[in-house]
C-alpha positions as CSV (number, residue, x, y, z in Angstrom):
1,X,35.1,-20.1,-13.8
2,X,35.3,-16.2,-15.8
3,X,35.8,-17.0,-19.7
4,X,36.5,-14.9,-22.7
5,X,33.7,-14.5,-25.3
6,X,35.8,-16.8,-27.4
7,X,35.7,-19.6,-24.5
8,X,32.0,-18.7,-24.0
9,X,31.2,-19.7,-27.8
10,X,33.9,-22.7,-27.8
11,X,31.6,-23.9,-24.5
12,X,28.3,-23.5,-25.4
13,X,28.7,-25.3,-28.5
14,X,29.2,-28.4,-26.6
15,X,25.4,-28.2,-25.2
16,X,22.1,-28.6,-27.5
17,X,18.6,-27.9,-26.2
18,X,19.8,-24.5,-24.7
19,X,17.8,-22.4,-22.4
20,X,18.4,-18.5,-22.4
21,X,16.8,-17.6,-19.4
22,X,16.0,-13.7,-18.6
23,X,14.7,-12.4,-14.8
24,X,11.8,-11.4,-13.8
25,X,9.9,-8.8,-15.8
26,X,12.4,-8.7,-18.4
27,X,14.2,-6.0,-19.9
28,X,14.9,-5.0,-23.4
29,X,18.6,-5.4,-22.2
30,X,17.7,-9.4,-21.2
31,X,15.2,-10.7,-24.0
32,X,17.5,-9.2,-26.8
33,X,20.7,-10.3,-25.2
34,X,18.4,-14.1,-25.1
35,X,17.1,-13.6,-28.5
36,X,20.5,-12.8,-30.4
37,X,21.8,-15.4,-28.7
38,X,19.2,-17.9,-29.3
39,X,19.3,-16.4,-32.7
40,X,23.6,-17.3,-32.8
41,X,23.5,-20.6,-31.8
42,X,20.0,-22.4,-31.4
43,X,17.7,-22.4,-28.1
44,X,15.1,-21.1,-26.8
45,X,14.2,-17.7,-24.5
46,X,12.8,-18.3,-21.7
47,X,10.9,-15.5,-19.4
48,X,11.1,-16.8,-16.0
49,X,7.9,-14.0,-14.8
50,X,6.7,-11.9,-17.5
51,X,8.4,-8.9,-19.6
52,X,8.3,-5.0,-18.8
53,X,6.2,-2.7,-21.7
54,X,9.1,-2.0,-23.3
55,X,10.4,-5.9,-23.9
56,X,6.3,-6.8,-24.7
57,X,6.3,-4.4,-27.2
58,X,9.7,-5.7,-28.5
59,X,8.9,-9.5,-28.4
60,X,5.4,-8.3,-30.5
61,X,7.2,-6.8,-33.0
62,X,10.7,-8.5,-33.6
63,X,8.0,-11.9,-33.6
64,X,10.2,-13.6,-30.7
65,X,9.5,-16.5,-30.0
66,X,9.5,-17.1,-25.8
67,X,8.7,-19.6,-23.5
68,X,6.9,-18.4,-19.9
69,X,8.0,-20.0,-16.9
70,X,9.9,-22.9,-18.3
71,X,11.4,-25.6,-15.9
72,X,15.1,-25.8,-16.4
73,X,15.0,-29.4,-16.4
74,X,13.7,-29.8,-19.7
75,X,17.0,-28.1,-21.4
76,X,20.1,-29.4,-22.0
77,X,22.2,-26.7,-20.7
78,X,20.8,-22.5,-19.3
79,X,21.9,-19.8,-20.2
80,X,21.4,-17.1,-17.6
81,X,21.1,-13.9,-19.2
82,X,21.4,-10.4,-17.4
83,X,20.3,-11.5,-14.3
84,X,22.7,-11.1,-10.7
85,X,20.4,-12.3,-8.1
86,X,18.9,-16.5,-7.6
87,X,15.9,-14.0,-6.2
88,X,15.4,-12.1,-9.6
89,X,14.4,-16.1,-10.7
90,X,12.0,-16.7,-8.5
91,X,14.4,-18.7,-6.7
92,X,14.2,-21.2,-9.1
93,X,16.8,-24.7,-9.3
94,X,19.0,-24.1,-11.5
95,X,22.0,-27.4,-12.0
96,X,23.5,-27.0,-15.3
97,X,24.2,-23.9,-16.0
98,X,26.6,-20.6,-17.2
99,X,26.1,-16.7,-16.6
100,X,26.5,-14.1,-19.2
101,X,25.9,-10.4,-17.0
102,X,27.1,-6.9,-16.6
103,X,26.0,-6.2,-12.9
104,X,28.5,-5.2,-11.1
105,X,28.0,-7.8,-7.8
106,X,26.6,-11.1,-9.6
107,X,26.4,-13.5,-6.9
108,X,25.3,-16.3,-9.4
109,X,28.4,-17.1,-11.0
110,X,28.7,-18.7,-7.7
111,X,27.7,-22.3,-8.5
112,X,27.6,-21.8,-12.3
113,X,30.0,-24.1,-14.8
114,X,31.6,-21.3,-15.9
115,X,30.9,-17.1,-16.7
116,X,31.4,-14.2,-18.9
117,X,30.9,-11.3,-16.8
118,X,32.2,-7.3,-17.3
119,X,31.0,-4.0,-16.3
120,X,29.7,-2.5,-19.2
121,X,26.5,-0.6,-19.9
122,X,24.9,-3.5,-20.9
123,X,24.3,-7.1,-21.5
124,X,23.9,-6.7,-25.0
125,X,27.7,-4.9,-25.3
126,X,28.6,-8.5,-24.0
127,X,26.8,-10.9,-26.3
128,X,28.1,-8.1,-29.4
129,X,31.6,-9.3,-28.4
130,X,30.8,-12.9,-29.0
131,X,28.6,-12.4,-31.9
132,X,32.0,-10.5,-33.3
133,X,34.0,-13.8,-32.2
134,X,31.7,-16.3,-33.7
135,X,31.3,-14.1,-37.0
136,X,27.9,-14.6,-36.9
137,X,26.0,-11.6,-38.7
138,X,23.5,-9.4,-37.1
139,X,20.4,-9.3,-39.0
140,X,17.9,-6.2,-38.6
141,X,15.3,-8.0,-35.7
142,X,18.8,-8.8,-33.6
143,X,19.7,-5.4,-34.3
144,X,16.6,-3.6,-33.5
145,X,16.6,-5.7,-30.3
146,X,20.1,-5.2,-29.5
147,X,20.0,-1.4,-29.8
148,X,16.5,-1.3,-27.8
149,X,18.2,-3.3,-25.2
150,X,21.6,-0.6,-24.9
151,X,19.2,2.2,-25.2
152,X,17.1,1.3,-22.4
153,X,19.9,0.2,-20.1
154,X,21.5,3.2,-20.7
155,X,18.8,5.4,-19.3
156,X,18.9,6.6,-23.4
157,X,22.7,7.3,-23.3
158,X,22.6,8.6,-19.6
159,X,25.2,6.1,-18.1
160,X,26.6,5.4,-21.9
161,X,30.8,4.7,-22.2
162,X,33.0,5.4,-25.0
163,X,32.8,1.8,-25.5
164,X,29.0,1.8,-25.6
165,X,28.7,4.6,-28.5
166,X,31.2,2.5,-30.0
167,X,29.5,-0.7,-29.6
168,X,26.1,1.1,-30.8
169,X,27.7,2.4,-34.0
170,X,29.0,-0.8,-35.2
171,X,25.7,-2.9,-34.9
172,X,24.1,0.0,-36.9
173,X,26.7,-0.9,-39.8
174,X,26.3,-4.4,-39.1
175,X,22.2,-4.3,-39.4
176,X,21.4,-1.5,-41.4
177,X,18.9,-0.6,-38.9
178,X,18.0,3.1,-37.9
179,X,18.7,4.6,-34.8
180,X,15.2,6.1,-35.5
181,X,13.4,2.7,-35.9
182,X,14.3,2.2,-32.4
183,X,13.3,5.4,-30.8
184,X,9.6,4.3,-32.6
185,X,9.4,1.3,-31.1
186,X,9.9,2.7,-28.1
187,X,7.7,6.1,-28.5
188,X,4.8,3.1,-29.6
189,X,5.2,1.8,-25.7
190,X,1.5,2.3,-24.1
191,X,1.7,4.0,-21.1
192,X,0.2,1.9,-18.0
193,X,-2.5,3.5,-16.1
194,X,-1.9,1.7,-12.8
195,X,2.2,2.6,-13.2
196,X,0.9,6.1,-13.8
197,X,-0.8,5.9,-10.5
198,X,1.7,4.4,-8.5
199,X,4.4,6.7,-9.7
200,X,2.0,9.8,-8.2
201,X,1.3,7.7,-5.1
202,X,5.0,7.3,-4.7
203,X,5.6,11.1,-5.1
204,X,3.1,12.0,-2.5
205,X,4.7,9.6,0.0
206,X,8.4,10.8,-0.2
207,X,10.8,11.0,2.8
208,X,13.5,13.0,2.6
209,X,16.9,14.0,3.3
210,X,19.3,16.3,2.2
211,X,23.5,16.5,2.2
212,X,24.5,19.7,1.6
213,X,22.6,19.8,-2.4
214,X,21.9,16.1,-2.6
215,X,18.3,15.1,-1.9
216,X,17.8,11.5,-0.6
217,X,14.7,10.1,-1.0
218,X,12.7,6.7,-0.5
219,X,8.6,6.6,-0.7
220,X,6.4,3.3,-1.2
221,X,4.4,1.5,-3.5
222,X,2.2,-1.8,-4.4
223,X,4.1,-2.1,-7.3
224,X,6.0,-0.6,-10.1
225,X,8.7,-0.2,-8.0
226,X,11.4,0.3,-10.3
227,X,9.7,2.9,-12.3
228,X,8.8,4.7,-9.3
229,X,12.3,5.0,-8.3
230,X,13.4,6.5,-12.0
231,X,10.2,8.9,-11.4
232,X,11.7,10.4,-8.3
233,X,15.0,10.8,-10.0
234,X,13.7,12.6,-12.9
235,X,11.6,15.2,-10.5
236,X,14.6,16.4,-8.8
237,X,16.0,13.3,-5.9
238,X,19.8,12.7,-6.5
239,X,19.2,9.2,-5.0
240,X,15.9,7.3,-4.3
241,X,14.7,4.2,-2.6
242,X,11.5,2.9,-3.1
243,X,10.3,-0.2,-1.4
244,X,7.4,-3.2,-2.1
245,X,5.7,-5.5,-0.3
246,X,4.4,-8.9,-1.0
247,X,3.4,-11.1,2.4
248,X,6.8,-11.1,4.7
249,X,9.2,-9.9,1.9
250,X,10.3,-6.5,0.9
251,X,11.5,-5.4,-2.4
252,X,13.8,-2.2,-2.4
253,X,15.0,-0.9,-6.5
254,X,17.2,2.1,-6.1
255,X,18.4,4.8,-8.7
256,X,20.9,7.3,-8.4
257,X,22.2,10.2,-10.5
258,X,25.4,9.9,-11.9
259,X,27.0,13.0,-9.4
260,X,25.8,10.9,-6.2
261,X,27.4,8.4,-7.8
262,X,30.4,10.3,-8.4
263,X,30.4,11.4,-4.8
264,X,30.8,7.6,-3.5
265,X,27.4,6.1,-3.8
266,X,27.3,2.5,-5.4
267,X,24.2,1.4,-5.0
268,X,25.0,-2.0,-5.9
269,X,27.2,-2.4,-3.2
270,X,25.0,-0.9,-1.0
271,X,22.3,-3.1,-1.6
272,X,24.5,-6.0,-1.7
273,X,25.5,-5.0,1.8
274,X,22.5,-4.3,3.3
275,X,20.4,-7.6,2.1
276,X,23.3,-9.6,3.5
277,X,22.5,-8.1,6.8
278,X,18.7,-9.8,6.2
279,X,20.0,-13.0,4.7
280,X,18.2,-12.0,1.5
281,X,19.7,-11.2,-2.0
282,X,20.5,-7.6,-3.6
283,X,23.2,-5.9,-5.8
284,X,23.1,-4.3,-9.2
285,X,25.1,-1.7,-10.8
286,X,26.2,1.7,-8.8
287,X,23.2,4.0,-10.2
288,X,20.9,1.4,-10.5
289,X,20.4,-2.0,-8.4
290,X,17.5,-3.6,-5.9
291,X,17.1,-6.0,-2.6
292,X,14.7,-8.8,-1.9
293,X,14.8,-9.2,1.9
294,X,12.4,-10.4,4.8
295,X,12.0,-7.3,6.6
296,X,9.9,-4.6,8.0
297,X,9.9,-2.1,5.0
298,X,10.6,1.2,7.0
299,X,13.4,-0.4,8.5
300,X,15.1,-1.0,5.4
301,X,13.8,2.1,3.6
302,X,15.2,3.9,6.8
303,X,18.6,1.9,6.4
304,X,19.2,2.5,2.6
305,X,18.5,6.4,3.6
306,X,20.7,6.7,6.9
307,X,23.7,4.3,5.0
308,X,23.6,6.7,2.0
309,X,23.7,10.1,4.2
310,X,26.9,9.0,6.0
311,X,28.5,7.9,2.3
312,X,27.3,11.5,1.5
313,X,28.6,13.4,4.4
314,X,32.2,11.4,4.7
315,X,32.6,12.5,0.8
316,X,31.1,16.0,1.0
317,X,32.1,16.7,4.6
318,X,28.6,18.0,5.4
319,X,25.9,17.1,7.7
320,X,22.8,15.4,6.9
321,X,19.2,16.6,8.1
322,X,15.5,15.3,7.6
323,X,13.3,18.0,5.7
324,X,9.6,18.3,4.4
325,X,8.5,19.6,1.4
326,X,6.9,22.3,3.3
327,X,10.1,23.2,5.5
328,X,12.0,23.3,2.2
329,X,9.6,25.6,0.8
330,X,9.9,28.1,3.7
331,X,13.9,27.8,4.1
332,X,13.7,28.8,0.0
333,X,11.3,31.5,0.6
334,X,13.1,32.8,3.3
335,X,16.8,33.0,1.7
């Protein structure tokens, strides 16, 4: 059942020994939507598989306090935070539980006791709403965490609202912290030298395909996924797919610029549509969002490609075609 935030807090105060569970390799967005919640009413924040750099360096610093790998049946009551997929658990059991999330396909609400889900930028936009309800104040660690978490999301005010500047302003007033602070935090992020590699291995295997000006692309990876996918958007592709295999299963993350999605992509619809197809689980938001599937990876890579070119040519009214780098090149040179 969908609640307001001021349902959410009536609810949640029935429960004691709370569980705020975040996905896999947490976000900023998902440990400080967990921790200002923990913070609000009591509980604990639970990683279900590790945190990415930026959330490590943020649980180092803000000094939160988390829990790897719980097991759900030691809680009261869980909290699942940011998190659309059973598969971005681990597929864990969940039995008692509620979903707080801003995905825009969140299959878990499914089965859950109740739900506060709305599109907005972020989680965090969410759990300010309840903090605001409750009256509960936002010291400077939730606030540094809470503007990490929107600021990351966001792709650093990329995909921000009017609701999200908004949103950001008022937990500055409320915390007193810096917008600077934050952008130190994040500067003090060590870069990964086997993301580093798998972002230029990801570049050197790109397919592509082009709709008029938009450039499709999908390439392959051991890991780092997501980031390669960002990589590919930030070195010209207007959308990109980029998959990774472990055993039998194939993970897909996706990232689109905000004109694709203007055009008609929705990338969380997309992958929604496509894992279904595999009996596996995907969705997200309409730049950004991922699949988990059992599946040959070029077939799906090829899938995400071909679905998104006929999106692309019904809204442009062009024609796709395949290129290489090198054909590119000599159509350029030739014009």
């Amino acid at each position: 059942m969908q609640v307001d935030e001021a349902e959410f807090f009536n609810r949640l105060l029935d429960y004691r020994n709370i569980l705020y569970l975040c996905h896999r390799n947490a976000d900023p967005d998902a440990v400080s939507s967990a921790f200002a919640l923990s913070e609000a009413f009591g509980g604990t924040v639970g990683l279900v598989d590790g945190s990415n750099r930026v959330a490590s360096v943020l649980i180092e610093r803000l000094g939160i306090e988390v829990v790897d790998k719980p097991d759900p049946a030691n809680y009261g009551f869980v909290v699942v935070v940011d998190t659309s997929t059973k598969a971005q658990l681990n597929n864990i059991e969940l039995t008692s539980y509620c979903v707080i999330d801003h995905h825009t396909t969140t299959a878990l609400t499914e089965n859950a006791e109740f739900y506060l889900h709305r599109n907005t930028t972020s989680t965090v936009e969410i759990v300010y709403d309840i903090l605001k309800v409750m009256g509960a104040p936002i010291n400077r660690r939730v606030g540094i965490g809470m503007l990490t978490g929107i600021v990351t999301d966001t792709g650093h005010f990329k995909h921000a609202s009017v609701d999200t500047f908004r949103t950001v302003a008022k937990i500055i007033a409320a915390s007193g912290v810096e917008y600077g602070e934050v952008l130190d935090l994040m500067a003090a992020t060590p870069q990964d030298i086997s993301m580093r590699i798998a972002i230029l291995k990801a570049a050197s295997r790109i397919e592509l395909d082009r709709v008029q000006d938009m450039l499709i692309t999908s390439s392959h990876v051991s890991s780092f996924g997501g980031s390669a996918s960002s990589m590919l958007i930030n070195i010209g592709a207007d959308i990109a797919f980029v998959g990774t295999a472990k055993g039998e299963s194939v993970r897909v993350s996706a990232r689109a610029k905000r004109d694709a999605v203007s055009a008609g992509v929705n990338l969380g619809q997309l992958m929604e549509d496509i894992s279904n197809e595999y009996n596996g689980t995907g969705g997200g938001h309409s730049g950004a969002a991922g699949i988990d599937v059992i599946a040959d990876m070029e077939e799906v890579l090829n899938k995400c490609r071909e679905r998104t070119k006929k999106i692309l040519e019904a809204s442009l009214g062009a024609k796709s075609k395949n290129i290489s780098f090198e054909d590119e090149i000599k159509e350029i040179e030739d014009e």
